[in-house]
N, C-alpha and C positions, 0 to 999 in steps of 0.2 A: 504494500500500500504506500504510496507517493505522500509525504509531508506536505501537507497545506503551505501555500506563501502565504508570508508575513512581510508588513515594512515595519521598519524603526526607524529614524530619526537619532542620531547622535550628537551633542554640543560640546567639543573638546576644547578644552581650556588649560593654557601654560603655555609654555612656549612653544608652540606650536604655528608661526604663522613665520616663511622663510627657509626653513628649514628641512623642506623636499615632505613635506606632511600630506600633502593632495598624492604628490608623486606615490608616496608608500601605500595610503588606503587604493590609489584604483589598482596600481599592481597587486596588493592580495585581494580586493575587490573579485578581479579578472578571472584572479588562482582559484577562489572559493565558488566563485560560480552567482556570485550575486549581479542585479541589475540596480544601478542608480546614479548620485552622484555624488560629489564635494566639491566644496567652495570655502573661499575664508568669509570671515564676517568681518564687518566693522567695529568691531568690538572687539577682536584679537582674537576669538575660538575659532575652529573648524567646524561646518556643521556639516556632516553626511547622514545621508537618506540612502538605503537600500531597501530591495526588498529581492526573497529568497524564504528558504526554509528554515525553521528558528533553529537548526543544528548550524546552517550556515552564518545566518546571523548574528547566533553566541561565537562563532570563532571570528568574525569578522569585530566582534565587541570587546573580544579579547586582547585581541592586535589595537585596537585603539586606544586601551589601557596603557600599552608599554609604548606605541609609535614608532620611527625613527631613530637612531641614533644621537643624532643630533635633536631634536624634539627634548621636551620635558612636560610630561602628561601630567597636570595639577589637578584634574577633573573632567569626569565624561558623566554628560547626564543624557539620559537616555528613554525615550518617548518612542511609542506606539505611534504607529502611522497609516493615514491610509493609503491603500496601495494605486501607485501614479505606472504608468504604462510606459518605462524604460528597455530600448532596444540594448543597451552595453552597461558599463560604467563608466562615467568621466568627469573630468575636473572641470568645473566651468569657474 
């Protein structure tokens, strides 16, 4: 039996905006198999939208916990979404 999609909605906050942050969620984005996007805010967070099955989901929430390398992940708050009709994933 196929796992229902899900979207979520994530606002990552720290140092996170410069630092190849977009670049890192869509390549494991890509790898895990979700559809969505990310973008920075004006406010200095990261906010990414995907949507996928909550096993891909929880891995892709996991990786936005740690980030980057260079990154420093101070907070991710994380919302239910509804589901928007994304062909790939990408940085806008």
């Amino acid at each position: 039996m196929k796992a229902r999609a899900e979207a979520r909605v994530w606002f990552v906050s720290g140092h996170v905006q410069g630092v190849g942050f977009r670049w890192f969620v869509v390549k494991n984005a890509l790898e895990i198999g979700v559809t969505g996007c990310v973008r920075n805010e004006d406010d200095g967070r990261v906010h990414v939208y995907a949507t996928g099955t909550p096993d891909q989901l929880n891995r892709l929430a996991a990786l936005l916990h740690v980030g980057p390398r260079m990154a420093q992940v101070r907070g991710v708050e994380e919302r239910e979404a509804g589901i928007q009709n994304h062909r790939t994933f990408e940085s806008r």
